[in-house]
matplotlib code that plots the C-alpha trace (Angstrom):
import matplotlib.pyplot as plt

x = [15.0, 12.6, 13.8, 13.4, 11.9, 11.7, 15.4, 16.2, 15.0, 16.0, 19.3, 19.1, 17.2, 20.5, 22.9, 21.0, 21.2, 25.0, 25.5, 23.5, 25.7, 28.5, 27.5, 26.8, 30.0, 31.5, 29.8, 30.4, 33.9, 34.6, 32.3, 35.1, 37.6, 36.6, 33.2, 33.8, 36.7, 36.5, 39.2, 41.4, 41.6, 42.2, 45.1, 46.4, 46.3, 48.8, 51.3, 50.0, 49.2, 47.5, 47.9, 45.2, 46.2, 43.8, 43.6, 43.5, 39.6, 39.1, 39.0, 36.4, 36.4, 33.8, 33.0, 35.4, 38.7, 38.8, 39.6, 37.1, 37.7, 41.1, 42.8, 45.1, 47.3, 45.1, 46.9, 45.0, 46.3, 45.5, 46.4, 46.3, 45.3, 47.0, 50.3, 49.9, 52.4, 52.6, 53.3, 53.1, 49.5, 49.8, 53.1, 50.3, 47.5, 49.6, 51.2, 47.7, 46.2, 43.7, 42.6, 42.8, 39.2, 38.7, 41.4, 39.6, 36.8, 37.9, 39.4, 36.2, 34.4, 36.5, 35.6, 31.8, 30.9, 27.5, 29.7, 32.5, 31.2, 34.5, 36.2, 39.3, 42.5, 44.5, 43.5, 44.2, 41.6, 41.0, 42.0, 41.7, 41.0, 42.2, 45.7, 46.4, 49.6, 51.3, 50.0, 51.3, 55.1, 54.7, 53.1, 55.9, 58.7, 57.6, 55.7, 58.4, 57.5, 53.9, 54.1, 50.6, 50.2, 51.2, 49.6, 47.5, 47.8, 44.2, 42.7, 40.7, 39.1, 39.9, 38.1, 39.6, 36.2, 34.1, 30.4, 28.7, 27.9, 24.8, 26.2, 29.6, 28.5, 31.7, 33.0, 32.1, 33.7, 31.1, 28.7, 27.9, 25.0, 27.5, 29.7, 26.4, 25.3, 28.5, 31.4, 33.9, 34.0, 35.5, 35.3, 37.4, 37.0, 35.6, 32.5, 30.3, 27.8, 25.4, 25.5, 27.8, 30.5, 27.2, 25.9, 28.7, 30.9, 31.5, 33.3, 35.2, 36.4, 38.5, 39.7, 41.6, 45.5, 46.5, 50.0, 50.7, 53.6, 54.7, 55.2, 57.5, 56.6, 56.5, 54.4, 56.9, 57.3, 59.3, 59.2, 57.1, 55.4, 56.3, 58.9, 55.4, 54.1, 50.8, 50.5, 47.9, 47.8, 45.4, 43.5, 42.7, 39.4, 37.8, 37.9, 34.3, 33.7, 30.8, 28.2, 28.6, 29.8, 31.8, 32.5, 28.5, 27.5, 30.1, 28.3, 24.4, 25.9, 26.8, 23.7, 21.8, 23.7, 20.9, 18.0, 16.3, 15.5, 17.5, 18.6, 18.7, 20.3, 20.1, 21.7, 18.5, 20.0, 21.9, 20.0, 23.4, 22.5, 24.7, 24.1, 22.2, 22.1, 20.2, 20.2, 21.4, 24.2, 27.2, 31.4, 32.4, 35.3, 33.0, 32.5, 35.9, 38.4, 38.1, 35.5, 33.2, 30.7, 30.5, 30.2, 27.6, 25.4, 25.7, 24.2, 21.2, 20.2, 20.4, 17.0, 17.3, 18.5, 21.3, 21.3, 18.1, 18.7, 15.9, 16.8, 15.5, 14.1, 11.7, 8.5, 6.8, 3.6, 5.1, 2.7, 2.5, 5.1, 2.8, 0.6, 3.2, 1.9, -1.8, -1.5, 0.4, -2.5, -5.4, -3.8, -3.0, -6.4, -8.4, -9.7, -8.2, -6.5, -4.1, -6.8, -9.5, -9.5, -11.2, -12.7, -10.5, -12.8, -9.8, -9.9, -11.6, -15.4, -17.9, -21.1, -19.8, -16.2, -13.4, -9.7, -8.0, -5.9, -3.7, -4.8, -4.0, -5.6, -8.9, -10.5, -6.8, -5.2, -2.9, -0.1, -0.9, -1.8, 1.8, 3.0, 0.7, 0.6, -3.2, -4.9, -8.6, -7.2, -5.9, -9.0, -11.3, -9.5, -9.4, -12.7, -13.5, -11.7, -12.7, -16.3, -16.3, -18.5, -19.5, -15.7, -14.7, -17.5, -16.7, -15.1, -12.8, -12.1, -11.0, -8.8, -6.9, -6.1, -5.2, -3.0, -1.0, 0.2, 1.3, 2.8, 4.6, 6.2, 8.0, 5.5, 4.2, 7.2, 10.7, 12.6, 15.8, 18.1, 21.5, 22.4, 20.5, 17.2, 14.8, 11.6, 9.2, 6.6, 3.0, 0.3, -2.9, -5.3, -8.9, -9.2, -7.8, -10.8, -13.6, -12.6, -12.5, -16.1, -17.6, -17.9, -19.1, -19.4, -16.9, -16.1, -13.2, -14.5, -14.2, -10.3, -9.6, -6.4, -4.3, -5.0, -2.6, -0.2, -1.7, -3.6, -2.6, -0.1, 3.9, 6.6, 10.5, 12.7, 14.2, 11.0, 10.3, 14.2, 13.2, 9.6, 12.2, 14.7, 11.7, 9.8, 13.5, 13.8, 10.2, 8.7, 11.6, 14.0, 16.8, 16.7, 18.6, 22.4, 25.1, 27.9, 29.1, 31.2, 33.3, 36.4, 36.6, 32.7, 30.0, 26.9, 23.9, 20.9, 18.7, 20.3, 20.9, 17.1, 15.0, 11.6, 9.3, 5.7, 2.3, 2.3, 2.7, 6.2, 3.6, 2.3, 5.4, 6.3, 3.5, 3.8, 7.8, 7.1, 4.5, 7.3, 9.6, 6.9, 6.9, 10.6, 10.3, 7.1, 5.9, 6.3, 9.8, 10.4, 14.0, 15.4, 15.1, 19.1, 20.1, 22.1, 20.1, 16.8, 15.5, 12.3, 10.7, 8.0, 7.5, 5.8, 4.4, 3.6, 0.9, 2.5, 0.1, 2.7, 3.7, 5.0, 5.0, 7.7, 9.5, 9.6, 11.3, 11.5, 13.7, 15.5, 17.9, 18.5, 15.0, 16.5, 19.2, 19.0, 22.1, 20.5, 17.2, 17.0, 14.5, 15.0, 13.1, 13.5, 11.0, 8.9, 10.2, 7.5, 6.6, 8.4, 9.6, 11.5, 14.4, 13.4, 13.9, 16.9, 18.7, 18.0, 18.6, 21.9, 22.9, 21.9, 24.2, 27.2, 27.1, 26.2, 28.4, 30.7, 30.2, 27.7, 27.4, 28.2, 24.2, 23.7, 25.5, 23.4, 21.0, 23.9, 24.6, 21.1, 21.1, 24.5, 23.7, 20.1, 18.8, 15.4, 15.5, 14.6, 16.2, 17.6, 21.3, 22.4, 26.0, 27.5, 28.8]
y = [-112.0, -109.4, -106.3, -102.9, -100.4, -97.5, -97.7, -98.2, -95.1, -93.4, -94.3, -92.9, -89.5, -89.3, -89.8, -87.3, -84.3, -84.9, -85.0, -81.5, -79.9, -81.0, -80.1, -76.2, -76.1, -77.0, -74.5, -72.3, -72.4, -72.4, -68.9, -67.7, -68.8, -68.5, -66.5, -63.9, -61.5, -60.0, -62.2, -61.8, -58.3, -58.1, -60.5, -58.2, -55.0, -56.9, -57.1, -54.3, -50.2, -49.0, -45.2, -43.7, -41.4, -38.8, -37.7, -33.3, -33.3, -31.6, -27.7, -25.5, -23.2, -20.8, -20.9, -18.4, -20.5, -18.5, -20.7, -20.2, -23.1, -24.9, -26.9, -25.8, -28.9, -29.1, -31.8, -33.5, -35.4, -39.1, -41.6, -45.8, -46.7, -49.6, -48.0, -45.3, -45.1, -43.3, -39.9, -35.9, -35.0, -31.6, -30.9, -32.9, -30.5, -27.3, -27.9, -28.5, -25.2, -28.2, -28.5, -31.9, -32.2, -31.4, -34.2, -36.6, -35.8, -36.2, -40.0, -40.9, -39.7, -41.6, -44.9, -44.2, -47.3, -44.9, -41.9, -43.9, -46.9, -48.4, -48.0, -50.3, -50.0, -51.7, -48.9, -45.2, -42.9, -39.3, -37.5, -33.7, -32.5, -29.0, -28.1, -24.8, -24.3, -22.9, -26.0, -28.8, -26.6, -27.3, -31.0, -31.7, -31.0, -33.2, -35.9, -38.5, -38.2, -39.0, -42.8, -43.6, -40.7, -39.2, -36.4, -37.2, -34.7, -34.0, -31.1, -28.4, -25.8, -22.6, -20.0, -16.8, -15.1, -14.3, -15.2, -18.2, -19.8, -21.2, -22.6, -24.0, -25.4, -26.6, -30.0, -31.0, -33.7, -37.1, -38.6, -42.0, -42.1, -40.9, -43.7, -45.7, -45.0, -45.8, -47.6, -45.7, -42.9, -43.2, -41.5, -38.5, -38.0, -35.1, -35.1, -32.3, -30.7, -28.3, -26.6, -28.1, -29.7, -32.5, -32.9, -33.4, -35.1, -38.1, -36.5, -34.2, -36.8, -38.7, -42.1, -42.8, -44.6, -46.9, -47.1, -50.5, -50.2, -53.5, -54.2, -56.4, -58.8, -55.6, -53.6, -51.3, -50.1, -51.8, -50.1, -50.7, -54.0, -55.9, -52.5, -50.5, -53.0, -53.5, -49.5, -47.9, -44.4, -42.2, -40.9, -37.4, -36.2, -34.1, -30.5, -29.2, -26.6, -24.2, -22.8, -19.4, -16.6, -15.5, -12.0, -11.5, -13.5, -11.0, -8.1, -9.4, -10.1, -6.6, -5.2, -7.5, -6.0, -5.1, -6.7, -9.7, -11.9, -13.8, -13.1, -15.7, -15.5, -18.4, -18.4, -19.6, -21.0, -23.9, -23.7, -22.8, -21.1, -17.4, -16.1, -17.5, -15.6, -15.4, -12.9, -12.1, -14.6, -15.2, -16.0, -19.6, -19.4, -19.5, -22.8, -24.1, -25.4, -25.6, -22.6, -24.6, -25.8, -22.5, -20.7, -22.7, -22.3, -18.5, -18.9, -20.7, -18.7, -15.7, -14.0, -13.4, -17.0, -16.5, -20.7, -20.2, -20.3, -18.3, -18.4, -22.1, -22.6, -19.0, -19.8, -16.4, -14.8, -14.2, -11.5, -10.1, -11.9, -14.6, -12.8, -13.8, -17.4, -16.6, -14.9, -17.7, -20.5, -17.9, -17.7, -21.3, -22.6, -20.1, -17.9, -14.7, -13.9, -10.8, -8.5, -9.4, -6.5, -6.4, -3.5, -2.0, 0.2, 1.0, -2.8, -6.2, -5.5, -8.8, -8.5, -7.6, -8.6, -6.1, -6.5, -3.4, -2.1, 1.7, 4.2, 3.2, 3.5, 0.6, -1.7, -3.0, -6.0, -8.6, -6.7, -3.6, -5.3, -6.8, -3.0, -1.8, -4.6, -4.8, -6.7, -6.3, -8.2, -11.1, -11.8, -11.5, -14.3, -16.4, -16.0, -16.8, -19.9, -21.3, -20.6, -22.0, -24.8, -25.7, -26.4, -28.0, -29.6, -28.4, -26.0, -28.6, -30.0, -26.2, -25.5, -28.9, -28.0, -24.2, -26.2, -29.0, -25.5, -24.6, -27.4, -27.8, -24.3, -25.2, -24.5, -26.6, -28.9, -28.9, -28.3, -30.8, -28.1, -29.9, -28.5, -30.0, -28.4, -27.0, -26.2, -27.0, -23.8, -24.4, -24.7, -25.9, -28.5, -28.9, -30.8, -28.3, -26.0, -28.8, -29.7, -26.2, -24.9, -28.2, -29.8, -27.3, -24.8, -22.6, -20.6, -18.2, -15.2, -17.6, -17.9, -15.0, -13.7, -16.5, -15.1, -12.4, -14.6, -14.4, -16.6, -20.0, -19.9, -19.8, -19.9, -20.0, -17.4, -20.0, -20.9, -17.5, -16.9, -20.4, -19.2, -16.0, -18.1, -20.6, -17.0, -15.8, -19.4, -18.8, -22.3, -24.4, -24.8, -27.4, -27.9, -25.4, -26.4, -25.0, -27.0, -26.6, -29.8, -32.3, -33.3, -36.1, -37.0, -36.7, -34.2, -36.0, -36.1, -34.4, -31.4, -32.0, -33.1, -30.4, -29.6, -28.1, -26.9, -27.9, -23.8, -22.8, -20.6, -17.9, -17.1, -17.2, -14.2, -12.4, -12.3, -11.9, -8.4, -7.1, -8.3, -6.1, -3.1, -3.3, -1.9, 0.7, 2.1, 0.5, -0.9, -1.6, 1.9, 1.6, -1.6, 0.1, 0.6, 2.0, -0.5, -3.7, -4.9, -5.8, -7.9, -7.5, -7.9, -6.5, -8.1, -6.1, -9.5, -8.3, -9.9, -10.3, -10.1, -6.3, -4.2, -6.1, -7.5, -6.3, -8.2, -8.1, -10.8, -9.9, -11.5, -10.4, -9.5, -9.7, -11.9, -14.2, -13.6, -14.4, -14.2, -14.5, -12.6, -13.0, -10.7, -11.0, -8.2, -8.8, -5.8, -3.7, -2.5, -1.8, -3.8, -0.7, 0.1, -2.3, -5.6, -3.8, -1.7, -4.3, -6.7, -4.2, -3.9, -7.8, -8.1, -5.0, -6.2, -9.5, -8.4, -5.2, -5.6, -2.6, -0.2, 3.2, 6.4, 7.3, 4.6, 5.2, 6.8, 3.9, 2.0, 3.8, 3.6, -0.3, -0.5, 1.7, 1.4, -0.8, -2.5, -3.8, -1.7, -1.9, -5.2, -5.2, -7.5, -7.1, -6.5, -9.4]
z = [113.1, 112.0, 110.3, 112.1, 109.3, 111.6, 112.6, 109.1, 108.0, 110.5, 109.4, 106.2, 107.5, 109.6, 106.1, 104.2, 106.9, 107.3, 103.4, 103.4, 105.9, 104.0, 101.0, 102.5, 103.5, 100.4, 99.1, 101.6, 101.2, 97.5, 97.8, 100.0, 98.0, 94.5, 94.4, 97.1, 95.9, 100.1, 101.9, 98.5, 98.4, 102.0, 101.6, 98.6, 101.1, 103.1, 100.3, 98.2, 98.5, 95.5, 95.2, 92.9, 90.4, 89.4, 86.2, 84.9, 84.1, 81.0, 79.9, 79.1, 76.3, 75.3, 71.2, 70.8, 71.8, 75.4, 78.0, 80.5, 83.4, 84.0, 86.3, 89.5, 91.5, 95.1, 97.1, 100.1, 103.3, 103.0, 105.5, 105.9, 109.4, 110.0, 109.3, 111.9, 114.1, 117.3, 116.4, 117.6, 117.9, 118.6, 116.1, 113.4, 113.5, 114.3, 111.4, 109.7, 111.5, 113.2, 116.7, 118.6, 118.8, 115.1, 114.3, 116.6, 114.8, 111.4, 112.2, 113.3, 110.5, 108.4, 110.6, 110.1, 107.4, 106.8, 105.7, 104.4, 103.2, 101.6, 105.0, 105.5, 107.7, 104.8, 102.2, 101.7, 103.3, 103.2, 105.9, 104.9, 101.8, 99.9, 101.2, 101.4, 99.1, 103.2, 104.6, 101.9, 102.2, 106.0, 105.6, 103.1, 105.1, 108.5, 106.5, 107.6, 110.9, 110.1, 109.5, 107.8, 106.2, 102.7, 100.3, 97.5, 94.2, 92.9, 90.6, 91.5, 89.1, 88.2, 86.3, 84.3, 84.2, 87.0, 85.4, 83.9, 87.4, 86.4, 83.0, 84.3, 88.2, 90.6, 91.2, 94.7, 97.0, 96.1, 98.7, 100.0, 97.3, 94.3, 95.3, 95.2, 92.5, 90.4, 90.9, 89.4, 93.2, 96.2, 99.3, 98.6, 95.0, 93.0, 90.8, 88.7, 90.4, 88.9, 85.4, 82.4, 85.1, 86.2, 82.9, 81.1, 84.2, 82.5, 79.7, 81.7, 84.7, 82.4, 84.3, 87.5, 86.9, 90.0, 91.3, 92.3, 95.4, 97.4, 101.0, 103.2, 105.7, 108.0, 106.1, 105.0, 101.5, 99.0, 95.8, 92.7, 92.2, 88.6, 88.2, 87.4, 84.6, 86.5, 87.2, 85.0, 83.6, 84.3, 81.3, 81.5, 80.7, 77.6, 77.0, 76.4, 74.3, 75.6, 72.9, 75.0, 74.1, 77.2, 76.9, 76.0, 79.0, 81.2, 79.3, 80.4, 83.6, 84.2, 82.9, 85.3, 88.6, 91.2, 89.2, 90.0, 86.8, 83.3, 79.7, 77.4, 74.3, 71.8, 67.8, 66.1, 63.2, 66.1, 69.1, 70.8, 74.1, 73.7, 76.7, 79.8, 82.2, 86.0, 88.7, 91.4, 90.5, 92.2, 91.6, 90.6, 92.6, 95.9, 95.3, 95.0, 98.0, 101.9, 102.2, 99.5, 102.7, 104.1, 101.1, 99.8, 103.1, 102.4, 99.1, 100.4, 102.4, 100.6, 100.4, 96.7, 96.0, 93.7, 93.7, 91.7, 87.8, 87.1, 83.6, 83.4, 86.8, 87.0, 85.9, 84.6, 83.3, 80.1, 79.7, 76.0, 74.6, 74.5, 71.8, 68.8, 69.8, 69.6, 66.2, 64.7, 66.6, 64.6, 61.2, 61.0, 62.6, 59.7, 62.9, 61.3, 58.1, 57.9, 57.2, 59.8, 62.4, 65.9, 67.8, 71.1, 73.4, 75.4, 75.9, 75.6, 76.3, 76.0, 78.4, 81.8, 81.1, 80.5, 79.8, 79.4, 76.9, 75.8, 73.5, 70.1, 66.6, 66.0, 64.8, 64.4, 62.3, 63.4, 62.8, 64.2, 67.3, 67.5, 67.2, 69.8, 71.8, 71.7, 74.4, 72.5, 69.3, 70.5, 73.3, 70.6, 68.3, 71.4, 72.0, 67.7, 68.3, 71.8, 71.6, 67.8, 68.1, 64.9, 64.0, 66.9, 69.2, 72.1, 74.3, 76.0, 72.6, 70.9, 74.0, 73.6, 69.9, 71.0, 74.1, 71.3, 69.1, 72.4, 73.3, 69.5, 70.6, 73.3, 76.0, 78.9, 79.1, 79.7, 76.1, 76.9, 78.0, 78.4, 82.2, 84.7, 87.1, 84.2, 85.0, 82.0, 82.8, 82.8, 80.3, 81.4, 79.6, 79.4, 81.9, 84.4, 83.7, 83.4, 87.3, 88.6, 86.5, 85.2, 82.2, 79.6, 81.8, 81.2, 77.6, 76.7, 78.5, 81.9, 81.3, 78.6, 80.6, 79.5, 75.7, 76.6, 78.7, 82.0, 84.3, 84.7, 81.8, 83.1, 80.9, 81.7, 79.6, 77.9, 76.4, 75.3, 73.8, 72.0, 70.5, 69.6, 67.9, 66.1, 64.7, 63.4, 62.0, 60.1, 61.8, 63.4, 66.3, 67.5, 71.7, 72.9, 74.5, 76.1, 74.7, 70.9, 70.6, 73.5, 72.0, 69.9, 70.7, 68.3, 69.8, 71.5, 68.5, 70.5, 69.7, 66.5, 65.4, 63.7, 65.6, 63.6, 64.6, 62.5, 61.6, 58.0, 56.9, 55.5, 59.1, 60.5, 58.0, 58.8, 62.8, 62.4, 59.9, 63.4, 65.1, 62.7, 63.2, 67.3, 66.4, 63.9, 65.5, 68.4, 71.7, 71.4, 69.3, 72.1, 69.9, 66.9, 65.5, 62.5, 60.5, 62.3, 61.8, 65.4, 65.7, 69.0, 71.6, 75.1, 77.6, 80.9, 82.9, 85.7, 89.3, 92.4, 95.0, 93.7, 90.7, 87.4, 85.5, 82.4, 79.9, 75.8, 73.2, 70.3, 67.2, 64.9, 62.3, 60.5, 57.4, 58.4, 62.2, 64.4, 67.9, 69.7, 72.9, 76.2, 78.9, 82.6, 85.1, 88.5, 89.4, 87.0, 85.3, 81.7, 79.2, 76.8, 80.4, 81.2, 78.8, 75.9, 76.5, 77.9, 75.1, 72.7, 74.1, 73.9, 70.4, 69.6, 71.8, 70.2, 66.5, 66.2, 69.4, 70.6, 71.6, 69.4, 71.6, 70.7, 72.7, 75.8, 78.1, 77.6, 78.4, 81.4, 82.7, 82.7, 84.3, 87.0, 87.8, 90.5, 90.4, 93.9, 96.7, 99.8, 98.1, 99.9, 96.3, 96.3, 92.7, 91.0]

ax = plt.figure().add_subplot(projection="3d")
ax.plot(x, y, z, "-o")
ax.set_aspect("equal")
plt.show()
């Protein structure tokens, strides 16, 4: 009989596709039974309930030992829907000061996999969060008659000064992207937001203990599972120790009522942030407990956008406390020496152009300008140094060395501040200027306002506090931070590295002693006390969009300086009017701890005076 080939592999085409369907579901199934941890942990629900417990996140000091944010008991209504019961609806949320539509609301909420992605009828859910301490008395009393439904202990922040906002931030409820994003969330749970609390959230969270409880074949509870041997502690988090000085930030606060703009205050020889402050500004407590949403929306839509950390985040002409920069950029690049002087015809005047400047005494030195603040000076050694072809080729080519000074500085990019949302200013490049005029055809006359800190060049006030702390340092800074130490944890190196600029010590010294001469004769004659010797700048940064800011850059004292100072007021005019007062007064509040009576009706003025018209800033 003749063999059927077809038939016989047909045959074998018909044992190989049931082997592969076997073999997927053997796969199939040892995935759900060994690789998939799903079914398994819904099984365990049945038998088990595990209670989070949350841990006291850690305390915040100031650098003086003051405790400046600690912990309250909050307590939140958690419930496990498949141990609901039928219970009193209306008894429920009168008890809860919650209408039926808002409970309704609140259930389905917790259904929504998009808003609650670790949704489960076998596991606790969050129900309502932040308890008033009325509320939890009520809840407490009734709770047996709420099957389902128990309260969870959690932490909420309190603060013993009201200032620092910026600084400290607020702990917020997490989202579906926090829970995302790491593991470690769930719905319900608390995280840093903003300030030291976001940056520093990993540190000051500590870690989540789990109470293990056991069910009957009913679901009810029976007690601890293994007597509590499988329970784990929670492990509460580290106390941070801020590099502020608390009382001193309170003090800038105060004399920043009614103004819009920052103080900075940094301790050169550490790069610890002192003071940093931003106005208008707003309490910490806003942002903690039921009123947190509400609050919050307030704040955004405040006009003068006390959310804004202009301390970090404003980006500013900084005017003429740029011209330290220049002089150090001239001396070190041979444009000038200490003697070369420059005429001032009441100002910059080179063919058509004029920049003007006040009366003072010229031709003038380096020095001398610092004191006077002379515009002529330091347009003149820009114009030496971009136009110098012979030493550097080009235009483009001087500009990019005049730019990497800049950049060595602290300028142009963000300086590593450790809180988040800094804004790294602007500096521009040569390219910038070859696009808008074309390739060698522009010189220094084309862009000579940013010689004096105008034009295209933006700083923050923490960039200009850092030049002030590298100048009191005589050629080096460490990244400024707002936290001195987290307990048993060593510092990040990035604020522990030295950064040191390609400018000699020697001209460092010379533009600090102008500095030293602004004081005891110049533009900032207001900074000048009698037993501390104040380096300074002012800064009268021209604005567009109305009156010009005020502006003071300041160290002290002149040998062995304990603080570097910038102060910002918008649209207050000259610098000699509120920057230097004010920063005048920080450096003696924090240097002497108090403010001689010689000195109070300066005092007075900045307390009381209001820079804002019409501004309707409440006092915070």
């Amino acid at each position: 009989m003749r063999k059927d080939y077809n038939l016989e592999k047909r045959k074998y085409v018909i044992i190989g596709f049931i082997s592969l369907i076997v073999l997927i579901y053997i796969v199939r199934l040892y995935n759900l039974q060994v690789g998939d941890n799903k079914y398994k942990a819904e099984a365990d629900t049945n038998a088990f309930l595990r209670k989070a417990i949350y841990p006291s996140r850690g305390i915040i000091y100031d650098r003086n030992g003051n405790v400046v944010v600690f912990n309250r008991p909050a307590y939140d209504v958690m419930v496990i829907p498949r141990d609901i019961q039928e219970f009193d609806t209306l008894d429920f949320c009168n008890t809860l000061s919650l209408t039926p539509d808002q409970l309704r609301q609140r259930f389905l909420d917790m259904k929504n996999k998009r808003l609650n992605p670790g949704y489960s009828t076998y596991s606790p859910q969050t129900l309502l969060t932040h308890l008033t301490a009325e509320d939890y008395g009520k809840l407490s009393e009734k709770l047996y008659r709420f099957p389902g439904f128990y309260i969870q202990k959690r932490i909420l922040r309190e603060y013993n000064y009201d200032c620092a906002s910026n600084v400290l931030g607020n702990i917020r409820e997490v989202s579906p992207s926090d829970i995302e994003r790491d593991p470690y969330y769930s719905r319900g749970d608390y995280t840093g937001d903003l300030g030291v609390e976001k940056s520093y959230e990993r540190f000051l969270r500590g870690e989540k203990g789990e109470e293990i409880l056991i069910r009957d074949a009913n679901g009810q509870i029976q007690g601890k599972y293994q007597n509590g041997a499988s329970d784990k502690k929670a492990v509460s988090g580290k106390d941070v120790t801020l590099s502020l000085d608390i009382e001193l930030q309170k003090y800038a606060e105060s004399l920043m009522v009614n103004k819009i703009g920052a103080v900075v205050a940094i301790e050169p020889e550490t790069g610890e942030v002192l003071a940093l402050v931003t106005s208008p500004s707003y309490s910490p407590s806003l942002l903690v407990g039921r009123d947190r949403g509400k609050n919050y929306k307030a704040l955004r839509e405040d006009p003068y956008k006390p959310l804004l950390d202009r301390s970090i985040q404003g980006a500013y002409p900084p005017g003429s406390t740029f011209k330290p920069t220049q002089g150090l950029i001239f001396l070190q690049e041979g444009i000038i020496t200490p003697g070369t002087s420059y005429p001032c015809y009441r100002g910059y005047v080179n063919g058509g152009l004029r920049v003007g400047c006040h009366p003072h005494a010229a031709p003038i030195t380096l020095q001398p300008a610092l004191r006077t603040s002379c515009n002529a000076f330091f347009c003149w050694g820009f114009k030496a140094m971009i136009d110098r072809k012979g030493k550097y080729g080009t235009v483009a080519a001087a500009f990019e060395v005049w730019k990497n000074y800049l950049v060595e500085l602290g300028y142009g990019y963000k300086l590593g501040i450790d809180i988040p949302g800094e804004n790294r200013g602007y500096i521009p490049n040569s390219g910038t200027y070859n696009k808008r005029y074309g390739e060698d055809h522009w010189s220094a006359n084309t862009i000579i306002s940013v010689a004096i800190g105008q034009g295209e060049v933006m700083a923050t006030p923490l960039q200009i506090a850092n030049l002030g702390a590298t100048i009191a340092n005589r050629g080096w800074y460490y990244t400024p931070h707002t936290v001195k130490a987290v307990q048993d944890t060593l510092l990040e190196s990035a604020y522990t590295t030295r950064h040191t600029p390609s400018i000699d010590r020697k001209n460092f010294e010379i533009v600090a002693q102008g500095m030293r001469m602004a004081v005891e004769g110049g533009t900032c004659r207001l900074a000048n006390l009698p037993d501390i010797e104040v380096c300074g700048k002012t800064g009268t940064a021209q604005n567009p969009h109305g009156k010009d800011h005020s502006v003071f850059l300041g160290f002290a004292p002149y040998h062995n300086p304990k603080i570097a100072v910038c102060v910002f007021v918008e649209n207050a005019g000259y610098g000699a009017t509120f920057g230097v007062p004010i920063g005048s007064l920080v450096i003696e509040k924090y240097l002497k701890g108090e403010i001689a009576d010689n000195r109070k009706y300066i005092e007075d003025r900045m307390l009381n005076s209001n820079t804002i018209i019409n501004s309707g800033v409440k006092k915070h």
